[in-house]
ROGUMI-237456 format. One line per 10 residues: number of its first residue (from 1); their letters; for each residue x, z, y of C-alpha. Coordinates in steps of 0.2 Angstrom, whole numbers, plus 2048, in hexadecimal, padded with zeros to 3 digits. Layout:
# residues N
NUM = a = X/Z/Y; ...
# end
This chain:
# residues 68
1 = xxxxxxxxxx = 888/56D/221; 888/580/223; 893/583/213; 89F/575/216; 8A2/57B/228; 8A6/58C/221; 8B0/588/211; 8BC/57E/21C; 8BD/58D/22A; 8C1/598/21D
11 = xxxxxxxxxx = 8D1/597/210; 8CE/598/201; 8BD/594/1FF; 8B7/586/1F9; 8A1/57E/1FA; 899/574/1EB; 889/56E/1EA; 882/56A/1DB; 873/55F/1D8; 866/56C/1D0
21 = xxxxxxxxxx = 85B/55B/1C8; 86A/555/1C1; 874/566/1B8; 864/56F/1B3; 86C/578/1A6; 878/580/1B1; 868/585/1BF; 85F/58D/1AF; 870/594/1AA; 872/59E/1BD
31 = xxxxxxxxxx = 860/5A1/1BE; 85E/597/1CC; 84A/595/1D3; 849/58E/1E4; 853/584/1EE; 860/583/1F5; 868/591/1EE; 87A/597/1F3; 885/5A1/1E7; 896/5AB/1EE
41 = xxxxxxxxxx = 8A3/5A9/1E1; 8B3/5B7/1DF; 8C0/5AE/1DB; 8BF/5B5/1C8; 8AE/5A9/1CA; 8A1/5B7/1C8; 892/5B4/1D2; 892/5C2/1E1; 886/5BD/1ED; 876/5B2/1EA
51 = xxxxxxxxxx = 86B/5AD/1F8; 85A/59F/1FA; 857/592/208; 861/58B/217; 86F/594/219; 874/59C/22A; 886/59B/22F; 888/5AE/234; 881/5B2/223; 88C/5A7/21A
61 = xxxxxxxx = 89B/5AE/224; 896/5C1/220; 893/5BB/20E; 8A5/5B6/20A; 8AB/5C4/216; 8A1/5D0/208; 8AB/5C8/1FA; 8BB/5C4/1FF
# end
């Protein structure tokens, strides 16, 4: 609920989840390992942040902070 809260604080961001089990060939695509695992998108869609486990609020704020 961490990402949605955030996305809909935040204009021009926007969450998806995406159902590793179901789209394996995108998870083996991005290298994804463990999860949940978050990407921060730019808006060109390059991959500038990636972090593993529960995301924390504060670290999801600073993330898009970095980016934006």
């Amino acid at each position: 609920m961490v990402l949605g809260d955030v996305a809909g604080m935040v204009e021009g961001v926007a969450h998806v989840e995406v159902d590793a089990e179901s789209h394996l060939e995108l998870v083996r695509r991005l290298d994804i390992t463990r999860t949940p695992t978050v990407l921060v998108l730019d808006a060109a869609g390059r991959i500038r942040k990636r972090a593993t486990g529960a995301p924390r609020r504060a670290d999801v704020i600073a993330a898009i902070g970095e980016v934006a």
